[in-house]
N, C-alpha and C positions, 0 to 999 in steps of 0.2 A: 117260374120258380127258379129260385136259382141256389145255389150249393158256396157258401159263402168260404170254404175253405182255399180256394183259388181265387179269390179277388185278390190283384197283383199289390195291392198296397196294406196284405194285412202285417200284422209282425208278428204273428206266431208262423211257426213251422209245421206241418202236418205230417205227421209220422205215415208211414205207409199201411194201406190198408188191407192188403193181402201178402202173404208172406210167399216166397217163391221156395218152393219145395225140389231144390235139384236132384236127389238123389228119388228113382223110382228101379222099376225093374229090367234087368238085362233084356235088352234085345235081339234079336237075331239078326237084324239088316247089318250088312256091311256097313261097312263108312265108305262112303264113296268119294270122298274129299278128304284126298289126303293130308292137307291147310288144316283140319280142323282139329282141333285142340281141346280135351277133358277140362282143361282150366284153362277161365275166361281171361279174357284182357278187361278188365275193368276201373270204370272212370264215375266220380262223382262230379254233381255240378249243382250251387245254390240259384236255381234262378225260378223265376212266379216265388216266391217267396215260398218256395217249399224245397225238399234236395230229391234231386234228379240222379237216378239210378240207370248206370248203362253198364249192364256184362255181353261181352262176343266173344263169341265160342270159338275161335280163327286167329291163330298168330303171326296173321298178317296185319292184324287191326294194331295200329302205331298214334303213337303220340298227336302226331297229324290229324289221322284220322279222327278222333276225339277233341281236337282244339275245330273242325271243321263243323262239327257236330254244337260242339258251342256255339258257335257263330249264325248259327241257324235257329238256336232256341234265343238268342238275343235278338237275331231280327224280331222273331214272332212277338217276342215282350216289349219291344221296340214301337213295334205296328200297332198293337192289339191291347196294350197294358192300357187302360182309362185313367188311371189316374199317373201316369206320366207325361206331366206336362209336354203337351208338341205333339206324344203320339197321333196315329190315324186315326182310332177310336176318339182320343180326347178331341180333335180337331171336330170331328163329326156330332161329337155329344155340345163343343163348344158355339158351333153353327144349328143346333135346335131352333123348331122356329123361323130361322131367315133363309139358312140357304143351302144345299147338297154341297156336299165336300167328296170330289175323287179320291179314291184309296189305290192300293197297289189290288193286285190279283187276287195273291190270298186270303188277305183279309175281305174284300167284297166276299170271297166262296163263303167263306165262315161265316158271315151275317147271313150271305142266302141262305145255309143249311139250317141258319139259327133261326131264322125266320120261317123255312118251312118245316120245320118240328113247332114251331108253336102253331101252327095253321092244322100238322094233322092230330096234335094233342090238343085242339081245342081252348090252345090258350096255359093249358098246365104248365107248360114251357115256353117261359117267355123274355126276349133276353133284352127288354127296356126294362126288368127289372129295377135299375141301377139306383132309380132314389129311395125307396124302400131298403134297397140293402145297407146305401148310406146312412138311413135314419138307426135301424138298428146296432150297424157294426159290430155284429158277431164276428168273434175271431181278432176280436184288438181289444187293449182294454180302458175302451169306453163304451164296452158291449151296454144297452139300456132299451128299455123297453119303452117305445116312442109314444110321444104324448099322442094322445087323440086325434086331433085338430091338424097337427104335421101329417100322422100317418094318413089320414083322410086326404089333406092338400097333394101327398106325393101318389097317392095309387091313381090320381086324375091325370097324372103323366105315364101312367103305363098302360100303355096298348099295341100289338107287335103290328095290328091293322098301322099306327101312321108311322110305318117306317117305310119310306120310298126307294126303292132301286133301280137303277139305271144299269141296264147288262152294258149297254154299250159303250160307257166312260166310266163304270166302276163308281157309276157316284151312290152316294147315301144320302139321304135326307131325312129327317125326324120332323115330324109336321108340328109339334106341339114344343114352346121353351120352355127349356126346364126338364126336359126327357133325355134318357138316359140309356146307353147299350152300354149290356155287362154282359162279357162273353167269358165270362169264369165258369160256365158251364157246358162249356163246350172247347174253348180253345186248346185247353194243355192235352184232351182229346188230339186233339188234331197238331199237335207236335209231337205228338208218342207219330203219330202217322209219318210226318216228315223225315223224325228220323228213319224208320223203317223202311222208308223209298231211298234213304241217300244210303244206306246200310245195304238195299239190293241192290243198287245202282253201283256199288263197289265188290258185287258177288259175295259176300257175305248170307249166309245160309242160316247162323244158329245163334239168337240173343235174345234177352231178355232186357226190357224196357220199362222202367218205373217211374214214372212221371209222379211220385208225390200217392201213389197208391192208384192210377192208374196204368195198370199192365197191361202190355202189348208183347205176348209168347210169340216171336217172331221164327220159324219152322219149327222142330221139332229137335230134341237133344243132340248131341255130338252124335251118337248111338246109335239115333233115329226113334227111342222111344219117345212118348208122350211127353212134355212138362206136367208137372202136378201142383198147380197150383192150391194153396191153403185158403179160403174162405174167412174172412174174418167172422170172429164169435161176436155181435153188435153188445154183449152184455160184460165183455170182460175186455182186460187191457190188450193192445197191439199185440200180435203173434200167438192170440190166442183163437184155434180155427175150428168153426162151429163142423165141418166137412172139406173136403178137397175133391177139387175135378182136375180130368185127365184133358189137354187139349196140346192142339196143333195147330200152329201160325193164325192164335187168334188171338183177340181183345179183352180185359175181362176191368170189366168198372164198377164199382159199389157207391151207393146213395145209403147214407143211414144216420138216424138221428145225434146216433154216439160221437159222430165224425167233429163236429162244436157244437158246445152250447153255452149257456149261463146260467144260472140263479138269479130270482129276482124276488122278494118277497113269499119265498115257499113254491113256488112253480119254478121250470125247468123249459128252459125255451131252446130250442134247437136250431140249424142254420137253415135248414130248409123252408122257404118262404112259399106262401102261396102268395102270385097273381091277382088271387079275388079276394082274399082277405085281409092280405098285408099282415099276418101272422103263420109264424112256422104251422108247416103243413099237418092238421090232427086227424090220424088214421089210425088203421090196423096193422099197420106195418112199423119193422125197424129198423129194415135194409133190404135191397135191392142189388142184386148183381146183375149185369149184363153180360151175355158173350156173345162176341158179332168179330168178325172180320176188320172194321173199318174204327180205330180208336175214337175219331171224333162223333162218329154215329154214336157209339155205347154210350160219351159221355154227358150226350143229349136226351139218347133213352132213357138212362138211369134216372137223369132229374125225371123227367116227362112221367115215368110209371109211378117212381115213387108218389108223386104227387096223385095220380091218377087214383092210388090204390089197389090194392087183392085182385078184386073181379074185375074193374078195368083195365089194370096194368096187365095182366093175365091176356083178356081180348086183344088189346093191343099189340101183346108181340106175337101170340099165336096165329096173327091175320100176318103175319111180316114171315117168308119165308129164310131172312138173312142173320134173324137173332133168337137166341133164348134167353132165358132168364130163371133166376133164385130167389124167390119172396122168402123172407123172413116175418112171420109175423108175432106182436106182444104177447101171445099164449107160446110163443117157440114149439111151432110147426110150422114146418120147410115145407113150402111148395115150387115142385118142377114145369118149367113147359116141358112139352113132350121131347125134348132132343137132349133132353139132358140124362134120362132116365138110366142111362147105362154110362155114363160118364164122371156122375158125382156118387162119391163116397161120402156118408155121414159117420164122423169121429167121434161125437160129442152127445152123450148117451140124455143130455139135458134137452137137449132138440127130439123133434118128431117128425118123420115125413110125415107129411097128408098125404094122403090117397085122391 
């Protein structure tokens, strides 16, 4: 399944999905880094065809550093973007069928992870999605609801079983022509990550990362208190937060149907695809937050549960010691994993926890 708002060739923009809440309660920890700064150094950047959000908390963070930071999210779109002619992806999706094409490092990681989240979700997550998303093209506008016959030909090319990996030459293969990796559900994941290794790599301590509505709270405030982040309300416009949770140097991703969709004859189709059916995913749910540590991980679970749904998305991250999660479901009752329970605030008196 894949989350069509991150496919590098759309031309809408995606506004951000959770709003960053800076101001919370005084702390009492000292500052211990004397560098560090109440007001951020902050830089924007259009690139995945969304705007890229960087605040750092440290007035030693320079022009430099941020033209450095650039340079790193165009590699990844560089490597990774499918529909940039030459890319490593297009090279790989180009040789379907005949024959493995070596990649650089990171991009092999990212198809391994992408590969073993579809193995432990069963397939809910799967990143040959690629010709189904092309038949629909949600998020551009020739969004349409594919004829029969296509939709049937293209799901016979999605399966994350024929995707071959070679650890030891970085190569890929795709056993089937005409097969397709789309790592829109995982990669901008995992360039929230990269910045945050080149961001500690340069001793920076305190920032806030927004990939397009995926946030990566990189330590905790100037102050040392908590960030607070906003929850987006899945029923109302941008910056409207159904609750807020408290965290520290984590990850926080949303899956939810409000995110694209279209009209087509009275029905309402959303970006979210299912794998087995080759139609947006139809559940109980409206959104999904992930919190984990690891940006690319969150942006793989989020697809993987939403699709899963309530009671299996639920199992699934409750079995995983490294994440939790925020169901939203179509009656708006919020349910917590258990790690959350003393960390999120509900705002929005239209919502319900479940018990």
């Amino acid at each position: 399944m894949y989350r069509t708002f991150f496919s590098f060739g759309s031309k809408l923009v995606m506004s951000a999905i959770l709003l960053i809440g800076l101001i919370g309660c005084a702390s009492t920890t000292d500052r211990k880094e004397a560098a560090v700064s109440t007001a951020p150094a902050t830089e924007r950047y259009f690139i995945f065809d969304t705007i890229v959000s960087l605040r750092v908390y440290d007035e030693r963070m320079t022009s430099q550093h941020f033209d450095e930071v650039r340079g790193l999210l165009e590699q990844i779109d560089q490597r990774m973007n499918r529909l940039l002619a030459g890319s490593e992806i297009d090279q790989v999706n180009q040789a379907a069928g005949a024959s493995a094409v070596s990649v650089s490092e990171e991009t092999f990681k990212v198809v391994q992870t992408a590969v073993d989240y579809a193995a432990a979700s069963g397939g809910h997550f799967d990143p040959t999605i690629g010709p189904i998303v092309d038949l629909w093209g949600i998020g551009s506008e020739h969004a349409a609801v594919p004829e029969d016959r296509k939709l049937t030909a293209a799901m016979q090319k999605i399966d994350y079983k024929n995707v071959t990996l070679d650890p030891s030459s970085h190569a890929i293969m795709l056993k089937k022509k005409g097969m397709s990796l789309d790592l829109g559900a995982i990669a901008k994941g995992y360039a929230a990550d990269v910045i945050a290794d080149y961001l500690q790599q340069q001793d920076f301590k305190s920032a806030i990362i927004d990939l397009g509505g995926n946030v990566l709270a990189m330590g905790a405030k100037p102050n040392g208190s908590p960030w607070n982040i906003g929850i987006q309300d899945p029923g109302e416009q941008r910056g409207q937060h159904l609750g807020t949770l408290e965290v520290v140097n984590k990850t926080i991703v949303t899956s939810g149907v409000y995110e694209r969709f279209f009209e087509s004859e009275g029905n309402v189709y959303h970006h979210i695809l299912s794998p087995f059916t080759g139609y947006p995913v139809d559940n109980d749910l409206l959104s999904v937050t992930i919190v984990t540590e690891t940006s690319m991980d969150a942006d793989a679970m989020s697809t993987s549960v939403f699709s899963l749904g309530l009671a299996e998305g639920r199992r699934f991250i409750e079995s995983r010691d490294d994440a939790e999660a925020i169901f939203v479901t179509k009656d708006h009752q919020i349910y917590l994993t258990s790690g959350l329970t003393e960390t999120f605030n509900r705002t929005n008196d239209d919502y319900q926890l479940a018990e």
